[in-house]
C-alpha positions in Angstrom: -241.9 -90.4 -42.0 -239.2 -89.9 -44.3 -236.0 -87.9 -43.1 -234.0 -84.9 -44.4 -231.7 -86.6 -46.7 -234.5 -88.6 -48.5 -236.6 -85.6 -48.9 -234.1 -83.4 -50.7 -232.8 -86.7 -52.7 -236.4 -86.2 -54.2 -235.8 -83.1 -55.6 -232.2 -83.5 -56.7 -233.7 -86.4 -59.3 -236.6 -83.8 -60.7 -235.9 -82.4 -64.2 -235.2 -78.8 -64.6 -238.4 -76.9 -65.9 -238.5 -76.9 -69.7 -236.8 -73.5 -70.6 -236.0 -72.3 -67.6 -232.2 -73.9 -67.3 -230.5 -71.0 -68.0 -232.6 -68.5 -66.2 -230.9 -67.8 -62.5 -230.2 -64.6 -61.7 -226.9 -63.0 -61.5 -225.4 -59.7 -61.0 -225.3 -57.5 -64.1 -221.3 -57.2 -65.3 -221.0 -53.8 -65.5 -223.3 -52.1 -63.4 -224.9 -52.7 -59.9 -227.9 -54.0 -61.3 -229.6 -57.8 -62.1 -229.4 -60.3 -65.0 -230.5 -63.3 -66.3 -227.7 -65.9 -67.4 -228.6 -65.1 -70.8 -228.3 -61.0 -70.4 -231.7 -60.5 -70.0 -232.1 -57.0 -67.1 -234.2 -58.3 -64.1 -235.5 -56.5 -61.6 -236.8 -57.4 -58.4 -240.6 -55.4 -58.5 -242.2 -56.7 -55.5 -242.8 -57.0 -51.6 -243.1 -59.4 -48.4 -245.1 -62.3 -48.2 -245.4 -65.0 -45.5 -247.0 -68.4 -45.6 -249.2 -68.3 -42.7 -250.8 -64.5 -44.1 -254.4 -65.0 -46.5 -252.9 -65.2 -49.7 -250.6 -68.3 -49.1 -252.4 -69.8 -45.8 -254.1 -72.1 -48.1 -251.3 -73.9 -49.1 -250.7 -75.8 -45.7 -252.2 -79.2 -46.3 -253.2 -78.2 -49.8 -256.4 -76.8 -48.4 -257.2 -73.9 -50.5 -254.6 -74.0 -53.0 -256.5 -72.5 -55.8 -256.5 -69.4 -54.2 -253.0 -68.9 -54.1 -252.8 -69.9 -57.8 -255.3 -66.2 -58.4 -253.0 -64.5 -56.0 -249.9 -65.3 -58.0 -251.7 -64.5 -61.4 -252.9 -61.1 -59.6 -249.4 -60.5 -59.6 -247.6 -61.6 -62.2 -250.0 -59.3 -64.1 -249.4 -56.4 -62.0 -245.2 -56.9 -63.0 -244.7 -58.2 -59.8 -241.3 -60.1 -60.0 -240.2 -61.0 -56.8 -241.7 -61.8 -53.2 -239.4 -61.8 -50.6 -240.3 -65.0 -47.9 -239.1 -67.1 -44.9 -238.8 -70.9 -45.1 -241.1 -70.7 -42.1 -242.8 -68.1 -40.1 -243.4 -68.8 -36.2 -246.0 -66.3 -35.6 -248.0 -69.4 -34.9 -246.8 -72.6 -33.7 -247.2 -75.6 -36.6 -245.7 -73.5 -39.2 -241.6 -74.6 -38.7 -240.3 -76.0 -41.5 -238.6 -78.3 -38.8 -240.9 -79.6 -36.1 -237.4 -81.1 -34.1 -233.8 -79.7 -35.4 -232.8 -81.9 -38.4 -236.6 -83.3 -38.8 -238.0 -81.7 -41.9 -242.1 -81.4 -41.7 -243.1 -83.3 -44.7 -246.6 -80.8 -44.7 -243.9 -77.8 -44.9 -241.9 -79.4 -47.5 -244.7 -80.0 -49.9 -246.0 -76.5 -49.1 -242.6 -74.9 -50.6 -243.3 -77.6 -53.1 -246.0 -75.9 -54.6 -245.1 -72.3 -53.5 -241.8 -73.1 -55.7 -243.8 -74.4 -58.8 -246.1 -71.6 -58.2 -243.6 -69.3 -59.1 -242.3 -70.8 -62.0 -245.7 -71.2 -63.5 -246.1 -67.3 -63.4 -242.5 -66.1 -63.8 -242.8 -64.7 -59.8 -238.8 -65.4 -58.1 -238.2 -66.2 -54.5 -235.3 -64.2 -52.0 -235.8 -66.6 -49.0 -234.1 -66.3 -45.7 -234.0 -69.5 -43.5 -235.8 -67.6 -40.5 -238.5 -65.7 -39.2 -236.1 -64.4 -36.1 -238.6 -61.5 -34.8 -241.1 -64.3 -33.7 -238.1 -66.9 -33.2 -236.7 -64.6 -30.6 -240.1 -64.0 -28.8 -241.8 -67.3 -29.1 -238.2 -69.0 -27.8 -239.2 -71.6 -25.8 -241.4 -73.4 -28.6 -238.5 -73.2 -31.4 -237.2 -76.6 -32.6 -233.6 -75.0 -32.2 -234.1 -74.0 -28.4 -232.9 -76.4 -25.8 -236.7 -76.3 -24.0 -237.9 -78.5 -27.2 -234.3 -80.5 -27.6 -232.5 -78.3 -29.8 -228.8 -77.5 -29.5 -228.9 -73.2 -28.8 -229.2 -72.3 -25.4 -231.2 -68.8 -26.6 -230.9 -66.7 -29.5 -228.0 -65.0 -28.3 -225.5 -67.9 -28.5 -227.1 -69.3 -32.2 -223.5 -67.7 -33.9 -221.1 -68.9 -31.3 -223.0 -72.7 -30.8 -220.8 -75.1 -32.9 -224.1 -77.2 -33.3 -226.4 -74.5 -33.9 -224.3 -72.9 -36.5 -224.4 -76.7 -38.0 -228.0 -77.0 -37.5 -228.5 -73.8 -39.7 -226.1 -74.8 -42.8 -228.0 -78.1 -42.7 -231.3 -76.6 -43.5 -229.9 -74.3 -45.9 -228.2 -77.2 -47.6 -231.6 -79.0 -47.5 -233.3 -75.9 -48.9 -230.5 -75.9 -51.8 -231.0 -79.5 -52.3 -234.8 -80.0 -52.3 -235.6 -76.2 -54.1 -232.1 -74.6 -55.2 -232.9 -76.6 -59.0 -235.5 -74.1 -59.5 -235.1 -71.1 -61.2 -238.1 -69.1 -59.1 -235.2 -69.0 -56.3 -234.1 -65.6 -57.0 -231.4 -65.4 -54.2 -230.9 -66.1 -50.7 -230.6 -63.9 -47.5 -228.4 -65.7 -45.0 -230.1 -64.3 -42.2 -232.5 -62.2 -41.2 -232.0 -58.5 -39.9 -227.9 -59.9 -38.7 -227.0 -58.5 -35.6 -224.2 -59.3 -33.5 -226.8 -60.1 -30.7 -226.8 -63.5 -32.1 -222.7 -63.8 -31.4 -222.9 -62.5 -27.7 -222.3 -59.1 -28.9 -219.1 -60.4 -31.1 -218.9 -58.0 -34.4 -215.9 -60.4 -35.2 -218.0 -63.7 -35.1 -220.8 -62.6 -36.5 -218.9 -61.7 -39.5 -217.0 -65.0 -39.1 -221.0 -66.6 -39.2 -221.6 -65.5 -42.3 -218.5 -66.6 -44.1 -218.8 -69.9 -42.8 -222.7 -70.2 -43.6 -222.2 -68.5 -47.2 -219.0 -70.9 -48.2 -220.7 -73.9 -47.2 -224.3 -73.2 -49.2 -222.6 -72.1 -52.4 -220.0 -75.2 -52.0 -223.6 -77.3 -51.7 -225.1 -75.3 -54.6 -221.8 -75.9 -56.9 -221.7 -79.3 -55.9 -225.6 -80.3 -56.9 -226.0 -77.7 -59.9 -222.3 -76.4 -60.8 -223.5 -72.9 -59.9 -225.0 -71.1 -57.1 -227.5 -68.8 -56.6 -226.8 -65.4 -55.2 -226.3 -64.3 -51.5 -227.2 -61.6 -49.4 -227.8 -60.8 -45.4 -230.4 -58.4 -44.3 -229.8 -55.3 -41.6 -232.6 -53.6 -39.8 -231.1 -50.2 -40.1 -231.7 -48.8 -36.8 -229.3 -51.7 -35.4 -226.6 -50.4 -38.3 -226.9 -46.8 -37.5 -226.1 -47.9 -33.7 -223.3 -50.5 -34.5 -222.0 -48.6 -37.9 -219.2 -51.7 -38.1 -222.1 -54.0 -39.3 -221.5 -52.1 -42.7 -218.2 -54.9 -42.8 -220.7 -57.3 -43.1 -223.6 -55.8 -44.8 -222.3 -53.4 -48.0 -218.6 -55.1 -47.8 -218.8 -58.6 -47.2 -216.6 -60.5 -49.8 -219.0 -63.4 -49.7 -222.2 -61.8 -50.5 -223.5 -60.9 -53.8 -225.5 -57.4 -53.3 -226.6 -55.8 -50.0 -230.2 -55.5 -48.5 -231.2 -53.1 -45.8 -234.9 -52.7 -43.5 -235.8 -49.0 -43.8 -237.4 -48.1 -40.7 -236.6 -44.7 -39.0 -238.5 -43.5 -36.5 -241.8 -40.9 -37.6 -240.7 -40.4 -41.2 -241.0 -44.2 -42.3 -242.7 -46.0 -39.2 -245.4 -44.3 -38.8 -245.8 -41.3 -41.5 -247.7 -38.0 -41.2 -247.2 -36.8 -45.0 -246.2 -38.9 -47.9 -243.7 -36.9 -48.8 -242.2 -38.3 -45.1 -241.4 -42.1 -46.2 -240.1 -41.1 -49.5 -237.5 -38.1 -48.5 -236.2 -40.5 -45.9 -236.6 -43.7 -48.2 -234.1 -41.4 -50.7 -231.7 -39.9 -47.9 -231.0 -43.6 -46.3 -230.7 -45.6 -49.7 -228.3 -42.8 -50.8 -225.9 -43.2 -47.5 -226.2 -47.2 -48.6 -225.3 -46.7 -52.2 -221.9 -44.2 -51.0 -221.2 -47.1 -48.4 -221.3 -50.2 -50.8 -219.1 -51.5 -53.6 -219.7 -49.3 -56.6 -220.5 -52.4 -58.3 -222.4 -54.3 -55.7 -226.5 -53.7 -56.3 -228.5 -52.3 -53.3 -232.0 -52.8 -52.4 -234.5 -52.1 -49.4 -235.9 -55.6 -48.7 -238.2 -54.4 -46.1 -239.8 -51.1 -44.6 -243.8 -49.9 -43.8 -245.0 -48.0 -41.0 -244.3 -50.4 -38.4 -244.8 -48.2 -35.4 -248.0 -47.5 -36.4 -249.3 -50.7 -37.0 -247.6 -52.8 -34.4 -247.4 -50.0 -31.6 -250.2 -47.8 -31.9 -252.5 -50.2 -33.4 -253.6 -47.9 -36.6 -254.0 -48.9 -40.1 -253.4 -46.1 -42.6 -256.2 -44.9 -44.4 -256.5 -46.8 -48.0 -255.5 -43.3 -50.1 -252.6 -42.1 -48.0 -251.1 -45.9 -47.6 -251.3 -46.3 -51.4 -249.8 -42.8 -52.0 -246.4 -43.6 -49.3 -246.2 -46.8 -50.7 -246.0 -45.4 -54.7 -243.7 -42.6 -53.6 -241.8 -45.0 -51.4 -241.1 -47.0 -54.4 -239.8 -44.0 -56.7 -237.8 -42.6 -54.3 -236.0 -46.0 -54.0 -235.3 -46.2 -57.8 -234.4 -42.7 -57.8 -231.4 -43.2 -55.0 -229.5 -46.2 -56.9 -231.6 -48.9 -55.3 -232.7 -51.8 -57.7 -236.4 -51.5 -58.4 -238.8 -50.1 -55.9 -237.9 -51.7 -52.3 -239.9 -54.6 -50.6 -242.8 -53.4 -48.1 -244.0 -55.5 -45.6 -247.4 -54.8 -45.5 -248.6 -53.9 -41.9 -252.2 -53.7 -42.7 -255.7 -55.5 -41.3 -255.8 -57.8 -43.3 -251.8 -58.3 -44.0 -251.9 -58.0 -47.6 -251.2 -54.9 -49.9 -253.9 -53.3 -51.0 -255.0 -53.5 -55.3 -254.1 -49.6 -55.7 -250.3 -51.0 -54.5 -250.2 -53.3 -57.0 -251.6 -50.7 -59.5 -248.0 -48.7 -58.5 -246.4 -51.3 -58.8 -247.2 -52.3 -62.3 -247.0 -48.8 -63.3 -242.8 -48.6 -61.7 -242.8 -52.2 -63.9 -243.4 -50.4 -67.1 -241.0 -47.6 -66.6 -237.8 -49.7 -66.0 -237.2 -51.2 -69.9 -236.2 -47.0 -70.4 -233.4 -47.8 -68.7 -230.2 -49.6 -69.9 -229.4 -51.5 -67.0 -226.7 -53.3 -68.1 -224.3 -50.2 -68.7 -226.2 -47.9 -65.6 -223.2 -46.9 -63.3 -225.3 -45.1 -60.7 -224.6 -42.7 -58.0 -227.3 -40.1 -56.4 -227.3 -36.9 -58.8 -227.2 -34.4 -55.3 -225.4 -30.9 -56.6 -225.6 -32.2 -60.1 -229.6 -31.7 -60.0 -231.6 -28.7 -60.0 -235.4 -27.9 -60.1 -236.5 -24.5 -60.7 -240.3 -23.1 -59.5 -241.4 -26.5 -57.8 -242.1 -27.1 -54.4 -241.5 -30.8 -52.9 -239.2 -33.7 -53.1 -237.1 -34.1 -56.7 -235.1 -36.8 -56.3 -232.5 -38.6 -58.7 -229.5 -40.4 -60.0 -227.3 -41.2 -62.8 -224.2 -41.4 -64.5 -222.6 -39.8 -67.8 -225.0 -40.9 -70.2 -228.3 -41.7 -68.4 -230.7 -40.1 -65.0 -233.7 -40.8 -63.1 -235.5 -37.8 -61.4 -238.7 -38.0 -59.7 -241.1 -34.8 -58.5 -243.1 -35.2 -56.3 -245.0 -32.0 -55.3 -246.2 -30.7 -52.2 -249.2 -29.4 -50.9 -248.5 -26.0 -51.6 -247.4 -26.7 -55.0 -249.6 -25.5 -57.7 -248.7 -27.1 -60.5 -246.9 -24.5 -62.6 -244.0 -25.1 -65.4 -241.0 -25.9 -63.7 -237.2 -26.6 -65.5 -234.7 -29.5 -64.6 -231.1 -29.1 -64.9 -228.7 -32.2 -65.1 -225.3 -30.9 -65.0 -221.9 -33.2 -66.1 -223.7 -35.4 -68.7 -222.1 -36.7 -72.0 -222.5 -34.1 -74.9 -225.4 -35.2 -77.2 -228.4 -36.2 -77.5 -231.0 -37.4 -74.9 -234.5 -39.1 -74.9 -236.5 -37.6 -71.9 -239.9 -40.0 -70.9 -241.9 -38.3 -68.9 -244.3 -40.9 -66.8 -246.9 -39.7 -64.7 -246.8 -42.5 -61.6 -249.9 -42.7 -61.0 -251.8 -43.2 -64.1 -248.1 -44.6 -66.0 -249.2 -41.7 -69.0 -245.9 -41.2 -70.6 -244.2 -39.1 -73.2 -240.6 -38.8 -75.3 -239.0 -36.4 -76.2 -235.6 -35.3 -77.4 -233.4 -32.8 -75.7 -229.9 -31.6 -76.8 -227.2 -31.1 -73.7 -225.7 -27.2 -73.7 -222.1 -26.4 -74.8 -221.5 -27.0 -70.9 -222.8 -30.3 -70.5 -226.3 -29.0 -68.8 -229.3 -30.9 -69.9 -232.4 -28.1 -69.4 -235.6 -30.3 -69.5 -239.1 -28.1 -69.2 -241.8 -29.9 -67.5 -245.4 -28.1 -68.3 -247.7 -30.2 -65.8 -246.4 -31.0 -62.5 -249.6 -31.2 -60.5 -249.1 -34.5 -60.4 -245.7 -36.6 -59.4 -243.6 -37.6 -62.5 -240.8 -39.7 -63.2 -238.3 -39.2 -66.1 -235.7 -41.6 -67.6 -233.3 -39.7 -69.7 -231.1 -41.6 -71.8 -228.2 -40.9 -74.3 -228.9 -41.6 -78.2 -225.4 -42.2 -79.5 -226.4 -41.2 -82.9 -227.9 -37.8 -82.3 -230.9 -36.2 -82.8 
């Protein structure tokens, strides 16, 4: 069998895909969005996937392969651009991308093999995380890192404070740098899942400490093979943030990481909805208490949320419709708030994959983002600056001097009447105003001059449906 250091020799000797050198992804310069390393805006469009769920099962042992090959071609023509994943997922036993700490499962390896080349083939990026820690944490005894099976951690609690688990984790990173970090389908990684100081003993101070250690030596390893590295992040399950608010050090503040990622659950709005107007007002009020807490120039992004409660606890699937419907306003209210693209669902469903109509949203969200310059977008959540005359539901937005996003989304007991926008503290000048219905993605420009005042009035004469504008400044004029 070969060993850890052979295996990732391997891929430090392949060739970089033809064309695809210069294509990581890096934070945009001036604003708190993505970019290629040629300038190119990027945004992560997309959702959780695990390798053990019916789209990518087929992949261990190379057993069905061809129908993950139709699953990432579904995608890629639905503008999906991103899947978040974990290097393995311990949900079932057989699935650890180590079977013993430090002993790399050649059948995992050459499963990320072809999950890696999979997304290069249909231009489909990767943010990975080295561990599925919900199931690590429950199924304890049978991880390769517990002391029952000969690993160095005593239980998940002292992983952060273990000098040879904190080296056992760098070490797969680095082999996860050295066998996949070549490829440009890695968009970025997420040091750790849903950090919590419960890994450190209930130390804020060494969990923090955690990730600077873990995050110098991966992009040191990244440098070292490639001369660059690829971004970094660490995910929070919000509830655990709200409780222990000095997590935000770590999460939005962190000089180490690259952008900040947050799991929007809350309990009844987004967990288990009533209305889908439930996910999406709490989806916008979160992700705009995230966007005043972080760096102005440090993107944000939801990389997980659904209605766990409801799936996991009571045992219900939403109905098809209503799913489909908080998922697509879920996704707008995300854009709306600051957040880069539409948030990352996991899909708490029977069976666990998103349903078509999802991906319908989501190519629909894919075709409204090239009306916004990304690269110059310094936004903040409109809040006073927005008002909606004669509409009845959740209008949502944000923006900077020169360009918005607003999103309607009407009620029940809206009927569908005329309503008028105001943007207030705009440039003077000129705007183009798309209107995009989010559902069917029928769109329409049109030009709108700002008042003496700075006021953009924008009429909208059919709101039955939601909408979604992108208004943008035309420095020439009308």
């Amino acid at each position: 069998m070969k060993d850890a250091a052979l295996l990732a020799q391997e891929a430090v000797r392949r060739v970089d895909p033809p064309g695809l050198a210069d294509t990581w992804i890096r934070c945009a310069a001036n604003a708190p969005y993505f970019a290629t390393e040629a300038g190119t805006p990027w945004t992560p469009v997309g959702h959780n996937d695990a390798i053990t769920w019916p789209h990518l099962e087929g992949l261990y042992r190379r057993r069905d392969p061809a129908r993950a090959e139709r699953h990432f071609a579904d995608l890629a023509a639905s503008g999906v651009t991103c899947l978040r994943l974990m290097l393995d997922y311990n949900q079932i036993r057989h699935r650890h991308l180590e079977h013993r700490c430090g002993a790399f499962s050649p059948a995992m390896v050459a499963l990320w093999d072809d999950l890696i080349g999979l997304g290069e083939r249909h231009g489909i990026r990767f943010l990975l995380t080295p561990f599925d820690t919900f199931f690590m944490a429950r199924r304890w005894k049978t991880h390769p890192y517990s002391r029952h099976m000969g690993g160095p951690a005593q239980s998940p609690e002292t992983m952060f404070t273990c000098r040879a688990t904190r080296a056992a984790i760098i070490n797969r990173l680095r082999f996860a740098a050295a066998r996949w970090g070549r490829s440009p389908a890695v968009f970025a990684w997420d040091l750790w899942n849903e950090i919590d100081s419960f890994y450190a003993g209930g130390d804020m101070a060494v969990t923090h400490d955690f990730v600077t250690e873990v995050s110098a030596a991966l992009r040191e390893e990244e440098v070292r093979l490639y001369g660059r590295a690829h971004l970094q992040t660490v995910s929070v399950y919000l509830p655990n943030l709200l409780k222990r608010p000095e997590l935000g050090e770590v999460i939005y503040r962190h000089p180490n990481l690259d952008f900040a990622s947050v799991h929007l659950y809350e309990k009844g709005t987004i967990d288990a909805p009533r209305r889908s107007l439930d996910p999406a007002e709490a989806t916008f009020r979160l992700m705009s208490a995230a966007v005043a807490q972080c760096p102005p120039d440090r993107p944000l992004l939801d990389t997980e949320h659904g209605p766990i409660h409801a799936f996991k606890d009571r045992h219900v699937t939403l109905p098809d419709a209503f799913d489909t419907e908080c998922f697509r306003r879920t996704q707008w209210a995300h854009l709306a708030s600051g957040g880069a693209g539409g948030g990352m669902r996991w899909p708490y469903r029977h069976p666990h994959v998103l349903l078509p109509a999802m991906h319908d949203a989501q190519a629909v969200l894919g075709k409204f983002l090239p009306l916004i310059d990304w690269d110059s977008f310094r936004r903040r959540p409109l809040g006073k600056r927005l008002t909606v005359s004669d509409f009845s539901g959740l209008a949502v937005g944000c923006g900077d001097q020169h360009q918005a996003i607003v999103c309607l989304m009407p009620g029940e007991a809206h009927c569908g009447k005329a309503c008028r926008i105001g943007i207030t503290d705009l440039a003077p000048g000129c705007y183009n105003v798309t209107s995009t219905n989010t559902v069917t993605g029928e769109h329409e420009t049109s030009q709108v001059h700002t008042r003496q005042d700075g006021t953009l009035m924008v009429l909208l004469t059919g709101t039955a449906h939601d909408i979604a504008l992108a208004i943008t400044h035309v420095p020439d004029g009308c």
